[in-house]
N, CA, C and O atoms as a DFTB+ gen file, in Angstrom:
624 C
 N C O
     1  1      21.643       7.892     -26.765
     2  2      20.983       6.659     -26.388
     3  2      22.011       5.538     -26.261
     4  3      22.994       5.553     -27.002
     5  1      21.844       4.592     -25.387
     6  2      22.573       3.331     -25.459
     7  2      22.479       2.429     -26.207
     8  3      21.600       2.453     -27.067
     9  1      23.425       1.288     -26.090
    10  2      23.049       0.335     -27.369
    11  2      22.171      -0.752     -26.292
    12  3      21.662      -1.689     -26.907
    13  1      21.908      -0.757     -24.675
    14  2      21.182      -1.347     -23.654
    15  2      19.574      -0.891     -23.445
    16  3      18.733      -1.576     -22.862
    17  1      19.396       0.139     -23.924
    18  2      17.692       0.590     -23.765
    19  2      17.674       1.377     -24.748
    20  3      18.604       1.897     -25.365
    21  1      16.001       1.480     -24.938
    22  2      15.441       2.105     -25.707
    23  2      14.379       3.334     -24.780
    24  3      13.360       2.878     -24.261
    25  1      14.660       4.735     -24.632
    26  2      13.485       5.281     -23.925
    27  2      12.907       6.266     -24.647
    28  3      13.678       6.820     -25.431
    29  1      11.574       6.736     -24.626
    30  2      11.009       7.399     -25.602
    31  2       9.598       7.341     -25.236
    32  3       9.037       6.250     -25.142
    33  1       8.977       8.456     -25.020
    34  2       7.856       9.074     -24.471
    35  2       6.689       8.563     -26.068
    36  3       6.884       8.630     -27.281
    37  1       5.463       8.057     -25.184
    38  2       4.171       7.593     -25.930
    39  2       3.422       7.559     -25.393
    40  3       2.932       6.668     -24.700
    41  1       3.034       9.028     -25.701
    42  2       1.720       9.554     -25.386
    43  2       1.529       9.877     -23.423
    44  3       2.267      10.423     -22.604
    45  1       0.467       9.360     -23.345
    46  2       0.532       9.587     -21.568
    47  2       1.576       9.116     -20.912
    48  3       1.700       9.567     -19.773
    49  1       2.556       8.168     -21.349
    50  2       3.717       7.693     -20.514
    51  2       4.673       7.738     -21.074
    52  3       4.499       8.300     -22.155
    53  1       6.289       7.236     -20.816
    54  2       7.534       7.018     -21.368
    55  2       7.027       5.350     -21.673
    56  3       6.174       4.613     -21.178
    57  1       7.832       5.245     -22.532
    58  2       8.499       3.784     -22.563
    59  2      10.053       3.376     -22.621
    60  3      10.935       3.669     -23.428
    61  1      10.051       2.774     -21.735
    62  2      11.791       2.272     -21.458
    63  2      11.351       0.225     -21.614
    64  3      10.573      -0.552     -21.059
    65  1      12.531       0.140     -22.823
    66  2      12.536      -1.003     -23.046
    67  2      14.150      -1.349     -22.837
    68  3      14.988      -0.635     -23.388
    69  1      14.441      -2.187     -22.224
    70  2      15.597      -2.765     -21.656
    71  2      15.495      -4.121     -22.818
    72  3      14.575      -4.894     -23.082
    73  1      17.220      -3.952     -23.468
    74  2      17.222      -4.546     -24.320
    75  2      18.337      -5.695     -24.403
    76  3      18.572      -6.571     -25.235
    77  1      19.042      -5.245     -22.943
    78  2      20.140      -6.891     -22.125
    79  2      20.129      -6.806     -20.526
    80  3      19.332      -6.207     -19.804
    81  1      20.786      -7.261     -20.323
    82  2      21.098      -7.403     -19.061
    83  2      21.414      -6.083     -18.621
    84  3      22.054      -5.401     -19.422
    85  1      21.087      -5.540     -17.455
    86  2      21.473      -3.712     -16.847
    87  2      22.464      -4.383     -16.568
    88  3      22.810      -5.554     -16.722
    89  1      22.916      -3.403     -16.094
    90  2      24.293      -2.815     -15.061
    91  2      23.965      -1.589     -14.335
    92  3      23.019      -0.993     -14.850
    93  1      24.300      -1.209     -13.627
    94  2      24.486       0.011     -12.674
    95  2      24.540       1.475     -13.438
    96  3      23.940       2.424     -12.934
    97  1      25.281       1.630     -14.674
    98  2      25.832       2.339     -15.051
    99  2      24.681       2.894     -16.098
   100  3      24.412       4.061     -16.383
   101  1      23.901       1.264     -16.729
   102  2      23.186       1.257     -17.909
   103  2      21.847       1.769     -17.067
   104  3      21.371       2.716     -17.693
   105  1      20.973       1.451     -15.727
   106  2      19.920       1.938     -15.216
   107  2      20.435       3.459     -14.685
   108  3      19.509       4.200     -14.355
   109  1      21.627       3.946     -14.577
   110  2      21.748       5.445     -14.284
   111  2      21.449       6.297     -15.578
   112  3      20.908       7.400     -15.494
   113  1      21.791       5.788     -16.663
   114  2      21.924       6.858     -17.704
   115  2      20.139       6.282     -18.292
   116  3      19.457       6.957     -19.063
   117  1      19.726       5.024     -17.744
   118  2      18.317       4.690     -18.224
   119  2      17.207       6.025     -17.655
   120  3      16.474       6.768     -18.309
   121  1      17.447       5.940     -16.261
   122  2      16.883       6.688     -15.734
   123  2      17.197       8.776     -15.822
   124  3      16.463       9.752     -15.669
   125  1      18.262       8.630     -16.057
   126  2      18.778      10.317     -16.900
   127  2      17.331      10.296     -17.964
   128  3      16.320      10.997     -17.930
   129  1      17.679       9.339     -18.753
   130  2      16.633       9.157     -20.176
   131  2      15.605       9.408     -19.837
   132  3      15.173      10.409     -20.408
   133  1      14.784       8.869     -18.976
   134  2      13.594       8.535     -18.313
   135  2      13.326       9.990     -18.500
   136  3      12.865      10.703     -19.392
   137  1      13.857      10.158     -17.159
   138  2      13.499      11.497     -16.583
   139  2      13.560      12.896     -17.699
   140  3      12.861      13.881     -17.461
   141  1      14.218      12.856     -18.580
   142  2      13.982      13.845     -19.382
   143  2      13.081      13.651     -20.642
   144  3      12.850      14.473     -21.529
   145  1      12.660      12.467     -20.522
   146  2      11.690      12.032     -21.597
   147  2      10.149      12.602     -20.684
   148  3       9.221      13.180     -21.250
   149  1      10.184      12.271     -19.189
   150  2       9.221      12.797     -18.456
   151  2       8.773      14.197     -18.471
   152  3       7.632      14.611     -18.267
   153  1       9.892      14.903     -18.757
   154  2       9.521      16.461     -18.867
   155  2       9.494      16.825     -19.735
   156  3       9.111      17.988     -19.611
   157  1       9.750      16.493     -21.224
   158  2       8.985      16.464     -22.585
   159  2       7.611      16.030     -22.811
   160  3       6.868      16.404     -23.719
   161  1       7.342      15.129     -21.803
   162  2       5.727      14.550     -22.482
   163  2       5.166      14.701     -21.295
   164  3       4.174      13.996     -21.108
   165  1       5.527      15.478     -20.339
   166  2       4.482      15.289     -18.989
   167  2       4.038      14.592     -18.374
   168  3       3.018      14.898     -17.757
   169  1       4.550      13.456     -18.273
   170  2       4.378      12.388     -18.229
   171  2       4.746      11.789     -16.945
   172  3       5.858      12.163     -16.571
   173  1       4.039      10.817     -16.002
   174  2       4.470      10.485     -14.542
   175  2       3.708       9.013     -14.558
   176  3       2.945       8.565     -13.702
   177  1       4.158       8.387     -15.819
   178  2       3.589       7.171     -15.900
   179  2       5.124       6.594     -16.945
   180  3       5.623       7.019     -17.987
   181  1       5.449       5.496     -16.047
   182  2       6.637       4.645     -17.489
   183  2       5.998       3.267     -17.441
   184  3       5.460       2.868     -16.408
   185  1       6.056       2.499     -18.608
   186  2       6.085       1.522     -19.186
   187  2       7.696       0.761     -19.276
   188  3       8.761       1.317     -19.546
   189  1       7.510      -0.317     -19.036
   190  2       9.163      -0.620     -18.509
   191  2       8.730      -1.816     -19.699
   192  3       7.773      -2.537     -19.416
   193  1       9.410      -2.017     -20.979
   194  2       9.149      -3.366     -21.474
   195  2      10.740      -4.304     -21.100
   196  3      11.737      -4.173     -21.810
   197  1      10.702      -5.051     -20.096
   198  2      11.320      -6.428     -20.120
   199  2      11.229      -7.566     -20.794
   200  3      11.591      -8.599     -20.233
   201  1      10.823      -7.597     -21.875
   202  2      10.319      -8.313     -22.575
   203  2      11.985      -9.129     -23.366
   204  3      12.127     -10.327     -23.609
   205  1      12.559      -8.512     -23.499
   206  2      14.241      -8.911     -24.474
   207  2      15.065      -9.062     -23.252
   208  3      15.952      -9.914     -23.305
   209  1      14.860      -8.079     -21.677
   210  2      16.016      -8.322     -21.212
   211  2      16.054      -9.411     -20.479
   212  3      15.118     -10.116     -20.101
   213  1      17.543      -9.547     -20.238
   214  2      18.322     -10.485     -19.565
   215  2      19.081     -10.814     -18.041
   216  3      20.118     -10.259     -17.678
   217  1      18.478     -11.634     -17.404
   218  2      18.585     -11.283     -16.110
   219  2      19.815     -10.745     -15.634
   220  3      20.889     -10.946     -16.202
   221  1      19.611      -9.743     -14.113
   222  2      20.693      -9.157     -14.401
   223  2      21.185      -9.939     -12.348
   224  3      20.316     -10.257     -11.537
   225  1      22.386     -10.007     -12.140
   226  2      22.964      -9.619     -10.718
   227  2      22.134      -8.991      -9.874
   228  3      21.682      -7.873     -10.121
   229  1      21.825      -9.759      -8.642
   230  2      21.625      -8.831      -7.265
   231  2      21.836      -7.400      -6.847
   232  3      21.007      -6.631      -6.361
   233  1      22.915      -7.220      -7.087
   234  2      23.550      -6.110      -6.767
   235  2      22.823      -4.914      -7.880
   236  3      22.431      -3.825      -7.460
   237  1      22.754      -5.193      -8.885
   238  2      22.088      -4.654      -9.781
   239  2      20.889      -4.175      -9.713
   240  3      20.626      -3.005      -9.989
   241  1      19.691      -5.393      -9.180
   242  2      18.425      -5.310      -8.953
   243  2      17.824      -3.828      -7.834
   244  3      16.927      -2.991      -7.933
   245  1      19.102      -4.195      -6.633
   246  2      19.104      -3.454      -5.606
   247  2      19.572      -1.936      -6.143
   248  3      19.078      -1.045      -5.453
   249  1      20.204      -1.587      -6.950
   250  2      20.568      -0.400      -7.023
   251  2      19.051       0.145      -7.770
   252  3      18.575       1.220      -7.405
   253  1      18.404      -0.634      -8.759
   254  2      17.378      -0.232      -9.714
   255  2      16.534       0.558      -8.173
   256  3      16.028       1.675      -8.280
   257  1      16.505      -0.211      -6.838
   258  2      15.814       0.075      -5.731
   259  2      15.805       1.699      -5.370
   260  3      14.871       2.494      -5.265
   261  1      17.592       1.892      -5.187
   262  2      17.731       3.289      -4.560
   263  2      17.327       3.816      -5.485
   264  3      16.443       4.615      -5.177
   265  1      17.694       3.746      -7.335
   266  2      17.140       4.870      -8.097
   267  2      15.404       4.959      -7.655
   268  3      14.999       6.101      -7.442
   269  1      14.490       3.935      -7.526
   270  2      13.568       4.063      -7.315
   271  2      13.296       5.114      -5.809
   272  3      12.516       6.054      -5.656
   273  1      14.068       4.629      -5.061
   274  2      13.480       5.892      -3.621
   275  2      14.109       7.093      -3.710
   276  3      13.852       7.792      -2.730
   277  1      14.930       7.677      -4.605
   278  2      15.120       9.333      -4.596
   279  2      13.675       9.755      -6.157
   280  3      13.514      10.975      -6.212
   281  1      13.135       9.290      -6.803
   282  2      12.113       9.386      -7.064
   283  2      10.788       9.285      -6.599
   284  3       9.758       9.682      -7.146
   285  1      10.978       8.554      -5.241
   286  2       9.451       8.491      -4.186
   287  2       8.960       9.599      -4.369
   288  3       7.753       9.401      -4.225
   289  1       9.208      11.332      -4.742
   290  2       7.907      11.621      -4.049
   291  2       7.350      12.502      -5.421
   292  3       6.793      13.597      -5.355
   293  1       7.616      11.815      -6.546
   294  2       7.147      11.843      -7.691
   295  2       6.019      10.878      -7.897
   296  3       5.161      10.995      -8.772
   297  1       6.101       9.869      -6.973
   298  2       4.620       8.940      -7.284
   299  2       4.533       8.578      -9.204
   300  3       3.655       8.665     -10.062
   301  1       5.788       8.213      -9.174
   302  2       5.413       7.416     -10.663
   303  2       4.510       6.204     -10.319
   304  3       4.369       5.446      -9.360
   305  1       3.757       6.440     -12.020
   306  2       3.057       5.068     -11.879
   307  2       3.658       3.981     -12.849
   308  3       3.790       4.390     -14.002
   309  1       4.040       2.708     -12.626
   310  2       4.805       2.134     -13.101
   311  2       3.928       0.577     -14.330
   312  3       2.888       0.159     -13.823
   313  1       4.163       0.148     -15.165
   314  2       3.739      -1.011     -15.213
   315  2       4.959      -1.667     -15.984
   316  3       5.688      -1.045     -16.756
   317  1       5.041      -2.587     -15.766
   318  2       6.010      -3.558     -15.969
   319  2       5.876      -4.780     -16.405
   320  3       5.814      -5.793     -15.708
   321  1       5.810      -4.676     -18.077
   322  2       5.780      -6.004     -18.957
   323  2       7.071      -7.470     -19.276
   324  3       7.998      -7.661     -20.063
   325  1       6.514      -8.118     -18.306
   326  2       7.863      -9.305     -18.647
   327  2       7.042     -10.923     -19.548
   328  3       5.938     -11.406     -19.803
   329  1       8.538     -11.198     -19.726
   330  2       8.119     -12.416     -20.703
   331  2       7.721     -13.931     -20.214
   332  3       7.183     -14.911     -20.729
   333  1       8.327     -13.557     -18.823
   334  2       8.332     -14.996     -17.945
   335  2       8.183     -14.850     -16.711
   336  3       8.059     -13.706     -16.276
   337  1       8.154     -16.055     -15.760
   338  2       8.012     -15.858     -14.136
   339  2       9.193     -15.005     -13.427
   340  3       9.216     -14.084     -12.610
   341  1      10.420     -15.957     -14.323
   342  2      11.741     -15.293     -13.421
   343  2      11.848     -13.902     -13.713
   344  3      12.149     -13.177     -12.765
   345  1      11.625     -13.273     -15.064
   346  2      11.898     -11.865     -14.753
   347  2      11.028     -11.348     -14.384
   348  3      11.242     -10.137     -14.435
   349  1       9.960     -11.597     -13.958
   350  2       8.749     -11.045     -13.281
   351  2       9.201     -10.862     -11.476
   352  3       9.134      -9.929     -10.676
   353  1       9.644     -12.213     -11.414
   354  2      10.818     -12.349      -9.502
   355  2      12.003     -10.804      -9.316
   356  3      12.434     -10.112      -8.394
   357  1      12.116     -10.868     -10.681
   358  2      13.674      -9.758     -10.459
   359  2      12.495      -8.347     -10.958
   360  3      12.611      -7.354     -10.240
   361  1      12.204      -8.319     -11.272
   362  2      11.362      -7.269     -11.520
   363  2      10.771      -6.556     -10.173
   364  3      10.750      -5.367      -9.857
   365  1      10.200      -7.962      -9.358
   366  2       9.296      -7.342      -8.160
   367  2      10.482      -7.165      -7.310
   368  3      10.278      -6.176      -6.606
   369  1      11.870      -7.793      -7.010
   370  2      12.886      -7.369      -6.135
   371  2      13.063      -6.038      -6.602
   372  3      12.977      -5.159      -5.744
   373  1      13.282      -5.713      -7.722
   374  2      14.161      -4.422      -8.279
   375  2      12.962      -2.923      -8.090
   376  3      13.402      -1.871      -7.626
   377  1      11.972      -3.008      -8.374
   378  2      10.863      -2.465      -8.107
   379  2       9.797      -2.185      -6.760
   380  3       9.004      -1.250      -6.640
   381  1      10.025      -3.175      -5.918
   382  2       9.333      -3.677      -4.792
   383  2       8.979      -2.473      -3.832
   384  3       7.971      -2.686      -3.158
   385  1       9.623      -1.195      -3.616
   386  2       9.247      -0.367      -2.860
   387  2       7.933       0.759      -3.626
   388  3       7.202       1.482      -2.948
   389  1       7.910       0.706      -4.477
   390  2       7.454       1.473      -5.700
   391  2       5.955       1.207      -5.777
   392  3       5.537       0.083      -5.496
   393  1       4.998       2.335      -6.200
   394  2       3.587       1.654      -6.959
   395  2       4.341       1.009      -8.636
   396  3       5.103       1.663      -9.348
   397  1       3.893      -0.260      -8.884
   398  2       3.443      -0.668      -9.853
   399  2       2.819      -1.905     -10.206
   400  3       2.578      -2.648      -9.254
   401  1       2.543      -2.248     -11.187
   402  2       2.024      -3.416     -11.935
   403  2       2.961      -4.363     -12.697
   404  3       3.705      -3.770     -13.478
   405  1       3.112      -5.837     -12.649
   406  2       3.587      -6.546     -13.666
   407  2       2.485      -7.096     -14.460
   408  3       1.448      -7.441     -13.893
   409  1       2.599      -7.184     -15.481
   410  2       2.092      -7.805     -17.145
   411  2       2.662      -8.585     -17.354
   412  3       3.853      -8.479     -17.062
   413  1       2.115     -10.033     -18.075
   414  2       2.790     -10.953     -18.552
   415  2       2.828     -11.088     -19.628
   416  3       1.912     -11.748     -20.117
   417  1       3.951     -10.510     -20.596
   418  2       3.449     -10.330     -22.207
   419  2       2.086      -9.896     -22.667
   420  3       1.261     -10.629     -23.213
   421  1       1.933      -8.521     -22.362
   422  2       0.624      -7.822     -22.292
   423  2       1.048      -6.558     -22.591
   424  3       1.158      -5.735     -21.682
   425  1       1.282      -6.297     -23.632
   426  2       1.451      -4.278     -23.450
   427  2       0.308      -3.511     -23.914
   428  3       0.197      -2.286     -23.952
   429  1      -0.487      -4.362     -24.246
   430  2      -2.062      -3.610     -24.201
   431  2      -2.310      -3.066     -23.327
   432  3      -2.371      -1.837     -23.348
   433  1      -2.600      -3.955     -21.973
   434  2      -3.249      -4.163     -20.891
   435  2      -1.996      -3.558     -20.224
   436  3      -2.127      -3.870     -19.041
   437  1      -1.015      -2.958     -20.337
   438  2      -0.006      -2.404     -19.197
   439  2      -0.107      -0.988     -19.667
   440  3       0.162      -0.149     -18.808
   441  1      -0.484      -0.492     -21.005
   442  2      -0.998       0.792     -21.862
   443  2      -2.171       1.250     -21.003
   444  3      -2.366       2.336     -20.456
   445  1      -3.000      -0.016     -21.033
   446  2      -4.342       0.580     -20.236
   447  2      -3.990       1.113     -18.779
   448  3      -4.091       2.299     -18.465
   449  1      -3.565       0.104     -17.928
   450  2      -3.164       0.884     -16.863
   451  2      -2.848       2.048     -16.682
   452  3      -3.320       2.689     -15.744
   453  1      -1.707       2.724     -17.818
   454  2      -1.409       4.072     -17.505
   455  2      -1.535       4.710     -17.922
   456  3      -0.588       5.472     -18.116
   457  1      -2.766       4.991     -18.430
   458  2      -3.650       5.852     -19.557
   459  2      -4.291       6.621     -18.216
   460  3      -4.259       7.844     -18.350
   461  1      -4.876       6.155     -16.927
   462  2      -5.224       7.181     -15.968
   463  2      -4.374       7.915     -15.061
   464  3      -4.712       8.781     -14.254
   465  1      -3.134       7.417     -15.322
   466  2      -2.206       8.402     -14.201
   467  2      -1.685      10.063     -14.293
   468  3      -1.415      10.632     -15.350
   469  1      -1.628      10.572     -13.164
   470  2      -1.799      11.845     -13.198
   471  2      -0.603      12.609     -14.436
   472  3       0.378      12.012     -14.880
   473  1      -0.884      13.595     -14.690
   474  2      -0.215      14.340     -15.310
   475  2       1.840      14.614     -14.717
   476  3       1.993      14.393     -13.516
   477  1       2.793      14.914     -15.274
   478  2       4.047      15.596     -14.098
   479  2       3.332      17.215     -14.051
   480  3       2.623      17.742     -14.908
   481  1       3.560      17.486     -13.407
   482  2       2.973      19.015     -12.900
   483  2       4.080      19.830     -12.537
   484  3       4.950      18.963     -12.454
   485  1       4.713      21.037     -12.229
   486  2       5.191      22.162     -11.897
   487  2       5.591      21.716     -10.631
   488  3       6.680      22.188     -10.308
   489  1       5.097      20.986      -9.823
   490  2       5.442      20.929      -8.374
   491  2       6.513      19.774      -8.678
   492  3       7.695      19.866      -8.347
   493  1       6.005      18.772      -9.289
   494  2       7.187      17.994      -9.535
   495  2       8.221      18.472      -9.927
   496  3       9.107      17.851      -9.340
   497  1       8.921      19.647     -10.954
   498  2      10.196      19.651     -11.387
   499  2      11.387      19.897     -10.599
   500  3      12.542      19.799     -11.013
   501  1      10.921      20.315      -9.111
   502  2      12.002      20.276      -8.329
   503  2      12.832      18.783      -8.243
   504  3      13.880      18.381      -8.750
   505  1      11.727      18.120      -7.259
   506  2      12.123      16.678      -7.313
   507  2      13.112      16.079      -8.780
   508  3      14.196      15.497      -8.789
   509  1      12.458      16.389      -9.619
   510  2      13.339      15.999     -11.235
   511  2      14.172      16.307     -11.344
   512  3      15.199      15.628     -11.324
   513  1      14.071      17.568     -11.521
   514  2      15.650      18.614     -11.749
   515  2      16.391      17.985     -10.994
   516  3      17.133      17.283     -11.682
   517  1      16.666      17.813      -9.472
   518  2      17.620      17.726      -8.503
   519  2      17.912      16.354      -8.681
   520  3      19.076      16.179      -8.321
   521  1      17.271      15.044      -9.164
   522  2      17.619      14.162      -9.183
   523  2      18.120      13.378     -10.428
   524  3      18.668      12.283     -10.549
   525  1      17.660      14.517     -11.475
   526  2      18.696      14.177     -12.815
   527  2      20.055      14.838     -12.663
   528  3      20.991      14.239     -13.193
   529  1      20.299      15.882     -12.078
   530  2      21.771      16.796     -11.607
   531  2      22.113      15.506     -10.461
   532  3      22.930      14.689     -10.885
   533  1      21.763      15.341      -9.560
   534  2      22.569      14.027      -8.948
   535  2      23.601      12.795      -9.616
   536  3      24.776      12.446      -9.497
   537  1      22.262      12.341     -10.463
   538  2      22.857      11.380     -11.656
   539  2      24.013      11.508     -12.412
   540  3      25.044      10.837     -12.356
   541  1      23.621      12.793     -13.389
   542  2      24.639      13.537     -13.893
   543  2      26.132      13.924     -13.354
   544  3      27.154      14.073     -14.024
   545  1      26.005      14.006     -12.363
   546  2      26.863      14.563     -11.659
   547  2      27.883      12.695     -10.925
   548  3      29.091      12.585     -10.713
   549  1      27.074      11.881     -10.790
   550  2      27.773      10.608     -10.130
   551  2      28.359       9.839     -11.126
   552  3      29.267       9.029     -10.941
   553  1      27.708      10.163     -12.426
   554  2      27.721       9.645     -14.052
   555  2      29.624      10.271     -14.281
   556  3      30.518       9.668     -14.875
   557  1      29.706      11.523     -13.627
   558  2      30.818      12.512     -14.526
   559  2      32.189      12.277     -13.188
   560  3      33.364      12.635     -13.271
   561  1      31.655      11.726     -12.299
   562  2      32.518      11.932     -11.030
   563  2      33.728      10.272     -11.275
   564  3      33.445       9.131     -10.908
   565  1      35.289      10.819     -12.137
   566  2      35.919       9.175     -12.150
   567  2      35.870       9.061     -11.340
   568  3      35.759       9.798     -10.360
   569  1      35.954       7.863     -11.542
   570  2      35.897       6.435     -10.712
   571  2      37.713       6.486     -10.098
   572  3      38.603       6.538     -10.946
   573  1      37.931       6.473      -9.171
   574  2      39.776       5.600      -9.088
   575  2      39.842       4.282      -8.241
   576  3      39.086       3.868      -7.362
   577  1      41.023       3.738      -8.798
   578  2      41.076       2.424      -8.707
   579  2      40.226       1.518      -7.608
   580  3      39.900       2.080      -6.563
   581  1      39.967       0.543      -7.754
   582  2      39.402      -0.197      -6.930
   583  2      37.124      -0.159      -7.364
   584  3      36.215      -0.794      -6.830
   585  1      37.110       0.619      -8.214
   586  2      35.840       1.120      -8.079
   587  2      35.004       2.084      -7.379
   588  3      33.787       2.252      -7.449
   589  1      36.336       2.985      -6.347
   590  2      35.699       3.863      -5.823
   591  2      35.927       5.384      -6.428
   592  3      36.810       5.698      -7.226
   593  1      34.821       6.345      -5.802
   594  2      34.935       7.420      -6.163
   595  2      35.747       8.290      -5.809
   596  3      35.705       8.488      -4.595
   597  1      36.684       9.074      -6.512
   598  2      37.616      10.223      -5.955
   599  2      36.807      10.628      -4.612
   600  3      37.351      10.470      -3.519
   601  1      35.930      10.981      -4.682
   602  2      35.116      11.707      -3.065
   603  2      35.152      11.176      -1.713
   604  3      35.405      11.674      -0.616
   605  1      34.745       9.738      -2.214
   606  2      34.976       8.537      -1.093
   607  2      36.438       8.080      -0.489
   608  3      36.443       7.469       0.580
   609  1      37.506       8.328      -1.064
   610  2      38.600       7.617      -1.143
   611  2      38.779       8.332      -0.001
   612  3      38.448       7.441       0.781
   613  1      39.045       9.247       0.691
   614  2      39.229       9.866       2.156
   615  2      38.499       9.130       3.238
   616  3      38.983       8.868       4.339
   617  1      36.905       8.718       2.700
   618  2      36.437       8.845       3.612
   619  2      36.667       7.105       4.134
   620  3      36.620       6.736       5.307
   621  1      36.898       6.279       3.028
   622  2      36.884       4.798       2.812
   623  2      38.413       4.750       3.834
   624  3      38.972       3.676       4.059
């Protein structure tokens, strides 16, 4: 686990509580978490508590995006508890392609929401599998200088 989130399956859903500001690095290994907390509890419903974190960079928001579209055809159901307007703004940028819900300091009422969402099923673990081995795999791949990846450096 990180010292940046907390993730951990309850009951019909995960809960991922973001506990500073992300980074790139901190929503890749969030979402590793996620996803294997999903196939322990069966689960195709997360609870995102924003409630502690701290706004993060553009660039940041947008990446939370792509992790969100190689999960599209998992149809998570999402709800998303924040403490204020502004992280509720970065929330709907970072989220925006996605089904979900924001809560405004409500984790009752963001519980209720995903108390009806479907089960993960057998058909899903392809989609999972292949997109936690992606992660894994971009997680393990150094970095060389400049911030790019050994892989890229040919192609850059």
């Amino acid at each position: 686990m990180s010292q940046g989130f907390l993730c951990e399956a309850a009951g019909s859903f995960v809960l991922v509580r973001l506990l500073e500001a992300p980074t790139q690095r901190l929503l890749e290994e969030c979402q590793i978490s996620m996803l294997e907390e999903m196939r322990k509890a069966t689960a195709k419903a997360v609870l995102y508590d924003l409630t502690e974190m701290q706004p993060a960079p553009m660039s940041v928001l947008l990446f939370q995006r792509v992790l969100n579209d190689h999960l599209a055809a998992l149809r998570i159901k999402r709800a998303i508890v924040v403490p204020n307007a502004q992280i509720a703004h970065l929330a709907r940028i970072a989220f925006g392609g996605s089904e979900y819900r924001v809560f405004y300091d409500d984790l009752e009422s963001a519980k209720d929401y995903l108390r009806d969402a479907f089960p993960f099923t057998s058909a899903d673990w392809s989609v999972r599998v292949i997109e936690e081995r992606r992660l894994r795999e971009r997680r393990h791949v150094r970095r060389a200088d400049g911030g790019r990846r050994e892989n890229d450096r040919a192609a850059g």
